[in-house]
ZAKEKE-592617 format. One record per residue: residue in one letter; x, y, z of N, C-alpha, C in turn. Coordinates in steps of 0.001 Angstrom, whole numbers, plus 500000, padded with zeros to 6 digits. Layout:
% residues N
AXYZXYZXYZ/...
% end
This chain:
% residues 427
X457387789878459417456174789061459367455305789493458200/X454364788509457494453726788669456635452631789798456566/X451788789448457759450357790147458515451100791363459263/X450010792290458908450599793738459625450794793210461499/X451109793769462490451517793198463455450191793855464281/X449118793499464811448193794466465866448676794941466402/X450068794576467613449877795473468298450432796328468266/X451093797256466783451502798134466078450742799154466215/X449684798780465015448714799689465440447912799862466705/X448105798840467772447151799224468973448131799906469534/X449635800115469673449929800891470155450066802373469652/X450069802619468023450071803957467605448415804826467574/X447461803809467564446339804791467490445980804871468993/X444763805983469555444186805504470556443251806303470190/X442029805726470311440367805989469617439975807421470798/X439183808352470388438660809277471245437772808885471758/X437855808098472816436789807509473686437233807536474970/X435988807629475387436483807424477284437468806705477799/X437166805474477221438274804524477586439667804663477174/X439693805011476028441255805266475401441333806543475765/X441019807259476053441579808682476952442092808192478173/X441126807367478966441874807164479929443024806524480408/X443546805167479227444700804364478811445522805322478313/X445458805875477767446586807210476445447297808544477631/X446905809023478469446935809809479306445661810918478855/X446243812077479628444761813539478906445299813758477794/X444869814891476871445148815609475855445701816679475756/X445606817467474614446239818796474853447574818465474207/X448238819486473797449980819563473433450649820011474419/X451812819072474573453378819662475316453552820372475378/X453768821440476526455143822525475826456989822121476804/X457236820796476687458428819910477081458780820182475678/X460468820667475491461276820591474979461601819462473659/X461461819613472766461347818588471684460161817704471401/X459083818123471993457699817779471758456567818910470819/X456440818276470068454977819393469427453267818130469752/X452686819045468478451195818182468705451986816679467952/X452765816786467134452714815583466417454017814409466204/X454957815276466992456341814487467048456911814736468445/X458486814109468657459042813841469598460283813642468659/X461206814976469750462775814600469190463671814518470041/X464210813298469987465160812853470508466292812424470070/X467487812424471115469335812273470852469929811660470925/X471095811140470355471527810401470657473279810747470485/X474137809690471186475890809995470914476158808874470805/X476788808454469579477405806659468603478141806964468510/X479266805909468369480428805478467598480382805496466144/X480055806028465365479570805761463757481473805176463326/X482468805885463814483628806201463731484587805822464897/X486070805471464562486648804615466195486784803560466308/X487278803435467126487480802045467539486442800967467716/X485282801743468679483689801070468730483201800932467811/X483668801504466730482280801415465763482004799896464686/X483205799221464643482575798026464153481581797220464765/X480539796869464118479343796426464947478687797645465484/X479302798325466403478232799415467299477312800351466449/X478291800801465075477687801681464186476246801371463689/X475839800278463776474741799719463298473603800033463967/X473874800378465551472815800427466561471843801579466293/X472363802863465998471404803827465861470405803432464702/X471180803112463454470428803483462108469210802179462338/X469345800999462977468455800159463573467673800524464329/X467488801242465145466878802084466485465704802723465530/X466552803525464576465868804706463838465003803697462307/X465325802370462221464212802153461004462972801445461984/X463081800940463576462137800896464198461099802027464395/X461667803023464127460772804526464488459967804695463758/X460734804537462496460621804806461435459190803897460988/X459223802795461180458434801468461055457072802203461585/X457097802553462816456736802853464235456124804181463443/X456465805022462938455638805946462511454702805813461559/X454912804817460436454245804940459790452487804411459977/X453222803222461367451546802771461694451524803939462833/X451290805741462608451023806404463557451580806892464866/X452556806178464564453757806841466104453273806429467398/X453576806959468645453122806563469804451974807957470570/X450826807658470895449931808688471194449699809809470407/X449736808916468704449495810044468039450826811103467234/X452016810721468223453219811328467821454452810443467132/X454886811718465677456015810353465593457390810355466251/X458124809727466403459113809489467045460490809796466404/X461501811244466016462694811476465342463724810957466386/X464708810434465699466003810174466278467236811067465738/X468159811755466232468897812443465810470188811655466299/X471190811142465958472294810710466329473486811351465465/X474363811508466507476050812319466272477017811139466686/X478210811344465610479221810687466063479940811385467019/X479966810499468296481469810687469206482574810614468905/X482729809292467913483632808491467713484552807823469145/X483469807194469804484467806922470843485236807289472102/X485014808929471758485825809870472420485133810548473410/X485683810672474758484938811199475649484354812971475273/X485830813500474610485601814874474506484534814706473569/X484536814826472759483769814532471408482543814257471871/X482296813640472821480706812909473196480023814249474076/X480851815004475081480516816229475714480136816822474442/X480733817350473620480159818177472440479123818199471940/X479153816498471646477272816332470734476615816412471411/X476662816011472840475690815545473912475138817513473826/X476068818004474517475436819592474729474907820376473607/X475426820168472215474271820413470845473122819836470943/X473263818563471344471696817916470806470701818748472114/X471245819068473172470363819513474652470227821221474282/X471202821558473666470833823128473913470319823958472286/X470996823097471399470679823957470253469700822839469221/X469554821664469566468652820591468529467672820735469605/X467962820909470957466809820325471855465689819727471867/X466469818383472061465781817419472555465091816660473731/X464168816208473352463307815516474358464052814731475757/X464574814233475055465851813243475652466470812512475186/X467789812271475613468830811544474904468011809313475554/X468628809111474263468409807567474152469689806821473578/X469965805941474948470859805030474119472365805667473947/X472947806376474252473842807112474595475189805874474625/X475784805738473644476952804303473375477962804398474516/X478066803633475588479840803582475795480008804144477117/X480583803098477668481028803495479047481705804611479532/X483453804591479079484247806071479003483338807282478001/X482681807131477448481761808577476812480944808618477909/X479852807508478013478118808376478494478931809118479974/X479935808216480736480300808343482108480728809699482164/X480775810810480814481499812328480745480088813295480670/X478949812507480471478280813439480239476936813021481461/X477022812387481995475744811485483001475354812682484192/X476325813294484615476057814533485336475673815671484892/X475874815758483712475143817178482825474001816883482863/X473094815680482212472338815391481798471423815271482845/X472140814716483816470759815038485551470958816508486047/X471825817359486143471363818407486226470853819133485344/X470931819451484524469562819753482991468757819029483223/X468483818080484226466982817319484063466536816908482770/X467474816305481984467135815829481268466867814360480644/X465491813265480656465880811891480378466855811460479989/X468072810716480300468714810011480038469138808646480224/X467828807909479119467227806667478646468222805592478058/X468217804564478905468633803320478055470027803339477288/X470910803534478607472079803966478052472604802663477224/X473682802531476067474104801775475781475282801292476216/X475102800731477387476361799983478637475985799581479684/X476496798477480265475884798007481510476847798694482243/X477517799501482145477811799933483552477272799936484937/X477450799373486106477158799804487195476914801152487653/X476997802137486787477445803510487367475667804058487084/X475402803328486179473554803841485829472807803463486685/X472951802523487337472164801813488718472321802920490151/X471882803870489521472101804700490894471078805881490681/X469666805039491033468494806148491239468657807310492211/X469448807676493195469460808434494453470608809533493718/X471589808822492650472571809963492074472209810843491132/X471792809636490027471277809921488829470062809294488373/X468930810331488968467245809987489006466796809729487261/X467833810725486604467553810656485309467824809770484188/X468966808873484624469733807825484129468963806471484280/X469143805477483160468592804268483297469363803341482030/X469990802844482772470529801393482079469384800755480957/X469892799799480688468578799001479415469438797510479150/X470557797292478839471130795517479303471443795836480523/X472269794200480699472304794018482213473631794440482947/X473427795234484009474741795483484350475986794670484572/X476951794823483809478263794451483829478239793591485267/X478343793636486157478551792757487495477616791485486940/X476235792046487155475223790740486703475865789857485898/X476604790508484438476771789489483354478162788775484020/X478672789221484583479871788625484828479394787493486179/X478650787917487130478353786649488116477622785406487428/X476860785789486264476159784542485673477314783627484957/X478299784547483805479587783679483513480498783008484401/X480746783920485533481493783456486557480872782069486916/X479386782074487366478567780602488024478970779694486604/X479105779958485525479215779261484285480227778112484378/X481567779280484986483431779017485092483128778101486334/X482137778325487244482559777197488712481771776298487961/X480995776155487138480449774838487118480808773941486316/X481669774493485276481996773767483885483460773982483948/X484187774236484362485413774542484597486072774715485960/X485539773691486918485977773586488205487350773621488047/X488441774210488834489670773792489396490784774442487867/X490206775044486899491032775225485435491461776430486141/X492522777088485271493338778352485502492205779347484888/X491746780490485465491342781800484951491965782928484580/X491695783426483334492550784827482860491529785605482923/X491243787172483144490513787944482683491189788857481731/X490924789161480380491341790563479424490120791546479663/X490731792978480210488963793392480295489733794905479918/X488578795717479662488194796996478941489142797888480532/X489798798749480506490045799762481892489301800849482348/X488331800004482566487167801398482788486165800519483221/X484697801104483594483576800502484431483218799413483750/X482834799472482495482761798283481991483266797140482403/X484935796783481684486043795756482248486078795544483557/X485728796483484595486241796558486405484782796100486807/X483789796005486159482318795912486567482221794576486553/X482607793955484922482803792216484597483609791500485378/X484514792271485557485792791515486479484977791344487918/X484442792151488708484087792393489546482892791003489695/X482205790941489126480877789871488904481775788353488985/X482805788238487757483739787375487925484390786868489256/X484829787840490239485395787626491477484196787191492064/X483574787674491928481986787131493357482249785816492958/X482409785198491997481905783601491459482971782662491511/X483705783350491270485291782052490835486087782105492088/X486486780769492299487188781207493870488628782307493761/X488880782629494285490219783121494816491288782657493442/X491664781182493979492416780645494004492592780044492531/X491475780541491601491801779959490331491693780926489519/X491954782342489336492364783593488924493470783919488859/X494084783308487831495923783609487986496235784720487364/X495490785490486679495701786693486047494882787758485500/X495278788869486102493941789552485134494505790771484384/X494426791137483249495149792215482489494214792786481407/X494591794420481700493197795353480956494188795988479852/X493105796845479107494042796750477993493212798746478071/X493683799807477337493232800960476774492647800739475560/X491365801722475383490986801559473954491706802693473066/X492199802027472119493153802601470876494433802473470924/X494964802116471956496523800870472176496151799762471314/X496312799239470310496007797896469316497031796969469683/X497862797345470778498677796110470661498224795310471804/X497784794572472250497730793750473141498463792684473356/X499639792507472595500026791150473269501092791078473927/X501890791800474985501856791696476423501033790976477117/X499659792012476821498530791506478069498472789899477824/X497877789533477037497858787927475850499080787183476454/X500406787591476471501549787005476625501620786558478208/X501332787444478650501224787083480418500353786433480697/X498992786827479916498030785506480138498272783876480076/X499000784238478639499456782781478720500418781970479440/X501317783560479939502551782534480676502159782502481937/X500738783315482634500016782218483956499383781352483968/X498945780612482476498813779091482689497111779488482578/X496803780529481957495274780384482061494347779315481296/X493994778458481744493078777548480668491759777808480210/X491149779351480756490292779572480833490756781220480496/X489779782015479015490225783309479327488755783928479243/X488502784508480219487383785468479945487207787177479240/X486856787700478250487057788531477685486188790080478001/X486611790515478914485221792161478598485645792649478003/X485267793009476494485949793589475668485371794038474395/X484943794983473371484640795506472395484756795136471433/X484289794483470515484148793276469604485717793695468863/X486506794798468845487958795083468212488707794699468704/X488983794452470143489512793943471294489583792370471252/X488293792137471227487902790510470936488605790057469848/X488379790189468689489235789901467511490859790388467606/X491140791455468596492934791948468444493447790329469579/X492851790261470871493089789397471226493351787849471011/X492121787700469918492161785914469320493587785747468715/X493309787345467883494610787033466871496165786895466864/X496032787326468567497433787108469105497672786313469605/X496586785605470402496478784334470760497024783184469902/X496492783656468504496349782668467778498187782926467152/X498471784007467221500073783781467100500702783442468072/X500530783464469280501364782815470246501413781560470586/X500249780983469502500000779123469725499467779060471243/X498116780360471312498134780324472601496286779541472716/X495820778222473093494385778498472876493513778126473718/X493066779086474939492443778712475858490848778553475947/X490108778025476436488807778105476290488312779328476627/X487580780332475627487463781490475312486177781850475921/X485712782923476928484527783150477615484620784605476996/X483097785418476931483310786392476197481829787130476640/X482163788537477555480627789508477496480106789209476285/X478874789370476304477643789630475360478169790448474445/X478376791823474747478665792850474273479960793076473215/X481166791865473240482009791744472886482385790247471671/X480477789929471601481246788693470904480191787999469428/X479224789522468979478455789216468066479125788383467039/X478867787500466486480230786700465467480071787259464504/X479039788008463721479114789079462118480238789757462482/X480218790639463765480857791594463915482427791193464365/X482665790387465219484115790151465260484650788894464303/X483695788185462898483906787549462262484902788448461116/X483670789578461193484587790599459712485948791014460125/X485557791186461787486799792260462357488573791051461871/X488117790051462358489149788764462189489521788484460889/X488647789030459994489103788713458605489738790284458297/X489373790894458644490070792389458083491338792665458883/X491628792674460391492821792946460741493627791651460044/X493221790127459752494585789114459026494592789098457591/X493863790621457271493899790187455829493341788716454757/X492098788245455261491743787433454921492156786044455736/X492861785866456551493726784723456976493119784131458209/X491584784830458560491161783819459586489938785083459506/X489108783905460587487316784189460352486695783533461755/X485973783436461592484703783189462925485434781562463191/X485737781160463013486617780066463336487205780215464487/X488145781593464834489182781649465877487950781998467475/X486953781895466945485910781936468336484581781191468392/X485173780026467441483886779304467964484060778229468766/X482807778061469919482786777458470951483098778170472192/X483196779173471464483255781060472911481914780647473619/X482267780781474916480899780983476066480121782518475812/X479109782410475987479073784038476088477240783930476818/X476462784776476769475393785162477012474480785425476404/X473437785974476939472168786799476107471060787207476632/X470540788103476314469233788262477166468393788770475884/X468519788829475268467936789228474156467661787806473185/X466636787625472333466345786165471599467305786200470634/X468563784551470032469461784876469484468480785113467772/X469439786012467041468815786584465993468631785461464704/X469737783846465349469228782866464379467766782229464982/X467490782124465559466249781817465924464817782490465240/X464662781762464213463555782617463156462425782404463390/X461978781430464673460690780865465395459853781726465551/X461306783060466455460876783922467912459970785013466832/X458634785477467452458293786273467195458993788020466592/X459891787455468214460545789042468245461489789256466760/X461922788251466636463041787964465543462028788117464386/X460877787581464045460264787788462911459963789339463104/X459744790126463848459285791536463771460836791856463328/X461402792150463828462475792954463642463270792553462407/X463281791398462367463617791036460176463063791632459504/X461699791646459735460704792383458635460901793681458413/X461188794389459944461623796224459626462970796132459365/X463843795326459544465066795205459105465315795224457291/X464939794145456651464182793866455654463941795022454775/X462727795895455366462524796867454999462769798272455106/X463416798716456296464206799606456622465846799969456715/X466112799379456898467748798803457049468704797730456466/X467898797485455277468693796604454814470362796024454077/X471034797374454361472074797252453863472924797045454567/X472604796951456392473040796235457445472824794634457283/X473633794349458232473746792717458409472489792676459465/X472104791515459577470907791589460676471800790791461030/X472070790876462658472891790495463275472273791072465161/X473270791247466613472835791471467268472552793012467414/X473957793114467041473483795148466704472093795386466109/X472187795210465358470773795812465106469572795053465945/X469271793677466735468859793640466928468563794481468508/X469590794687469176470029795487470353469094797436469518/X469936797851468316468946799021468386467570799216468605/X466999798038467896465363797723467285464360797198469094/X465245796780470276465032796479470992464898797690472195/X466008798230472003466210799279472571465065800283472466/X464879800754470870463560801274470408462448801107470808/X462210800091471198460800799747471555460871800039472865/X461331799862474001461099800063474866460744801512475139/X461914802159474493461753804174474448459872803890474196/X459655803580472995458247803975472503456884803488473523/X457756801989474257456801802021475818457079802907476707/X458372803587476755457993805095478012457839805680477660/X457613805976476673456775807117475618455040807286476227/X454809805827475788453122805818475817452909806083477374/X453510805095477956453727805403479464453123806789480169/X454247807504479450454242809174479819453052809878479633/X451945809406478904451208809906478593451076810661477336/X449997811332477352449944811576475948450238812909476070/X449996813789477003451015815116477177452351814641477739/X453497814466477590454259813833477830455243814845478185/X455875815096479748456939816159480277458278815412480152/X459418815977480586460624815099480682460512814131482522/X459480814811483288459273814387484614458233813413484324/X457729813115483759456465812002483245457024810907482600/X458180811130481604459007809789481291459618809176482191/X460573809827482764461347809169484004460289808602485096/X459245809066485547458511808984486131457992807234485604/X457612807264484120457124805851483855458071805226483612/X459270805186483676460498804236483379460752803403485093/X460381804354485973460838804465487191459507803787488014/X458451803442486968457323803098487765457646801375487504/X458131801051486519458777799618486101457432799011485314/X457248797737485100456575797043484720456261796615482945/X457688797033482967457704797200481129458267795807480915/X457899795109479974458623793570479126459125793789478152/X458728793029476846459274792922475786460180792329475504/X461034792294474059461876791065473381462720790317474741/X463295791186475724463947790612476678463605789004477210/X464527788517477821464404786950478295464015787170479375/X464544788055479972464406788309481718463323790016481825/X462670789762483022462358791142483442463257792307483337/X463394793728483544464132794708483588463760795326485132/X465232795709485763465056796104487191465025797398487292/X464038797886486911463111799381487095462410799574488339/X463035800497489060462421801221490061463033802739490328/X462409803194491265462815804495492065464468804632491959/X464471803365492975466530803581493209466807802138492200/X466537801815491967466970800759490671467104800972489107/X468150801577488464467872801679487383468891801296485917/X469191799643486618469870798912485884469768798099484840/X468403798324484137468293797475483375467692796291483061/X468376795159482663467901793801482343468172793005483996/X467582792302484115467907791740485474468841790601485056/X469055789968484195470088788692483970470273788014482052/X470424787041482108470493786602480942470729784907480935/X471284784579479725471381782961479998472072782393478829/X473108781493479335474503781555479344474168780433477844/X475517780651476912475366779853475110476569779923475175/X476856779805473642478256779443473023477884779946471752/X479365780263471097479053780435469530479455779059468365/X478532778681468051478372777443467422477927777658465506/X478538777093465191478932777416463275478963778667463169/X479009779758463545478976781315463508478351781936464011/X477313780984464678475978781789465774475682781486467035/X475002782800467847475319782663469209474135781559469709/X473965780532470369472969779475470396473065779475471768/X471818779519472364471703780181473940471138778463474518/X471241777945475701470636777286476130470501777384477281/X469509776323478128469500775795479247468762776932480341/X468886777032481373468195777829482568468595779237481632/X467285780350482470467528781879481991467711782323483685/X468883782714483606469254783748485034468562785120485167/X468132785409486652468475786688487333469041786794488286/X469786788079488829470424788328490012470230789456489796/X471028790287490998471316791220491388472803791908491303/X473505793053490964474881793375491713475551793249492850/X474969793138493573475416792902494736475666791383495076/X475423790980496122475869789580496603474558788735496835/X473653789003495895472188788152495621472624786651495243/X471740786122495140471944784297494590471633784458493043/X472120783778492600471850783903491095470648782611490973/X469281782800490366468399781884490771467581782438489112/X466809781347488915465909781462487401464661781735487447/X464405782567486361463668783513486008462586782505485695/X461640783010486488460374782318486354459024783290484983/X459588784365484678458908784966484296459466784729482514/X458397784286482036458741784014480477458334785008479640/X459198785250478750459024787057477601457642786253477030/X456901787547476621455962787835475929456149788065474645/X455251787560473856455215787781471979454590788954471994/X455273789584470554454535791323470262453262790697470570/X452649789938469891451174790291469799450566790071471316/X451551788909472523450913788891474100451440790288474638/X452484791214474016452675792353474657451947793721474190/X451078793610472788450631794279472608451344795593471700/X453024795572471737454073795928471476454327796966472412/X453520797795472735453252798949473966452596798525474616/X452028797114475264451415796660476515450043797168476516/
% end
């Protein structure tokens, strides 16, 4: 945006006055772990490298030019906000490693954003017994929705079941009586989507479902059986590498079913390049357009949305040698919220004072839907609302869903997102 944004600065300053003492929390300096008088450091574990990392790699260094942005109008309560991120590459071992550097020898505040189902799922028990925040993981896993296990853990999209019962209601309504395939990830992720999928689609029109390992590149078995159960319908949970290994076998087996696809698996920058680099030039965003998919986040062609004009502009100016695309808009989103449980926490801010305001709920922002923050709730986005990918971009329409994991009704969100400037950016 052109005009500095207010509620930038209303969220980085807070005036020494009665009143803003009492909004800001008390005073005084931390002595919480990766806090001084004037910063906050926090961790993170990416894919920079791997299999994940096309598209995913983008998420941190996006995260971090929001901070970055974010500091310069003054940080949050006065403090600025460091991000430290390590490559996993993907790898569970690898993710134990960084995870326990960044906690014992960088020590940090708390980890944010933590990439990936088979990784965060190796380290989610360290991290609640160290009592340590572990914010806004990057995965809907079901496994973060468990305030009573892991008090310290909190989702940030929508859990895998959710996204899959809203696609699933998608498949009964627009695809009554067609054959269903699922290709899904073998792990919480894939078993979470699938799972949301079964609540919705009857029985009887699921002729196949086949998961694939990440770093097996061959998939077409799985692809081959899909096709020889007659699926007319394939739904994809899958990692934007996956997404593109799949089209492309598809697309050699003369196989072409109407293509449904997680959120998470179907940015078109990202599995546009992926499609042109595994065929050597020989196919492009073509082999997935008219893919179903989701969103809960505003799509990033939409140059209307406020949110989209903020985050171009630090994009723009921070990150520009990225594609602005959903990755980055997913880091820059992600970011902001940290910097609302930041303020949250107060302005002496403990690791029991963050969780504490994550857990108190009532946070908005770029999201379409509310986020289901509570005590024992700590899943995230409550829903999303169902698009297609159309000339290369994801174009969302019609009703915005919420539900639940469990066996809730899937029913619309009466609650409409707020613009930075109606959210204040920190409320």
């Amino acid at each position: 945006m052109r005009t500095r944004n207010r509620s930038v600065l209303g969220m980085a300053v807070c005036v020494a006055a009665a009143t803003a003492v009492a909004s800001c929390g008390g005073g005084g300096s931390s002595s919480a772990p990766g806090v001084t008088k004037t910063s906050v450091l926090i961790g993170s574990h990416q894919p920079l490298t791997g299999p994940a990392a096309p598209g995913y790699s983008e998420i941190a260094p996006a995260a971090n030019a929001f901070f970055t942005y974010l500091n310069e109008h003054g940080g949050v309560n006065g403090r600025k906000i460091n991000l430290i991120y390590k490559d996993d590459a993907y790898n569970p071992t690898k993710t134990v490693t960084v995870v326990k550097q960044l906690v014992l020898q960088n020590k940090v505040f708390a980890i944010w954003g933590g990439l990936g189902t088979p990784t965060h799922t190796k380290v989610v028990d360290y991290l609640n017994a160290s009592k340590v925040p572990d914010l806004f993981v990057s995965s809907g896993c079901p496994c973060w929705d468990d305030g009573g296990k892991h008090p310290y853990t909190f989702g940030w999209q929508p859990n895998y079941t959710i996204e899959g019962k809203i696609l699933g209601q998608y498949i009964k309504q627009n695809f009554a009586g067609k054959k269903v395939g699922v290709f899904y990830q073998n792990d919480d992720f894939g078993k979470g989507g699938l799972a949301g999928i079964q609540q919705q689609v009857p029985k009887s029109q699921i002729v196949s479902t086949q998961s694939y390992e990440p770093g097996n590149t061959n998939v077409a078995p799985q692809i081959t059986a899909l096709q020889k159960a007659g699926a007319q319908v394939l739904v994809d949970f899958t990692i934007p590498a996956y997404t593109a290994l799949g089209q492309l076998t598809s697309f050699k087996l003369g196989y072409k079913p109407q293509l449904v696809v997680s959120n998470v698996g179907i940015d078109p920058t990202t599995v546009g390049g992926l499609l042109k680099a595994f065929s050597k030039g020989k196919a492009d965003t073509a082999l997935i357009e008219g893919a179903v998919t989701d969103g809960y986040l505003p799509s990033t062609g939409d140059t209307s949305n406020a949110w989209i004009k903020l985050f171009k502009q630090i994009h723009d100016q921070f990150d520009a040698k990225a594609p602005f695309d959903g990755n980055v808009e997913y880091g820059m989103a992600s970011a902001y919220t940290f910097a609302q449980a930041l303020k949250a926490a107060g302005k002496n801010p403990t690791r029991q004072s963050l969780v504490d305001a994550v857990a108190k709920g009532g946070f908005m922002g770029p999201g379409l839907v509310p986020f289901r923050y509570s005590k024992d709730q700590h899943g995230g986005y409550a829903g999303a609302q169902t698009g297609a990918v159309k000339n290369g971009t994801i174009v969302l329409s019609g009703p915005v869903y919420v539900t639940d994991p469990g066996s809730g009704p899937i029913t619309t969100s009466t609650t409409p997102p707020p613009s930075p400037q109606e959210e204040g950016l920190l409320g």
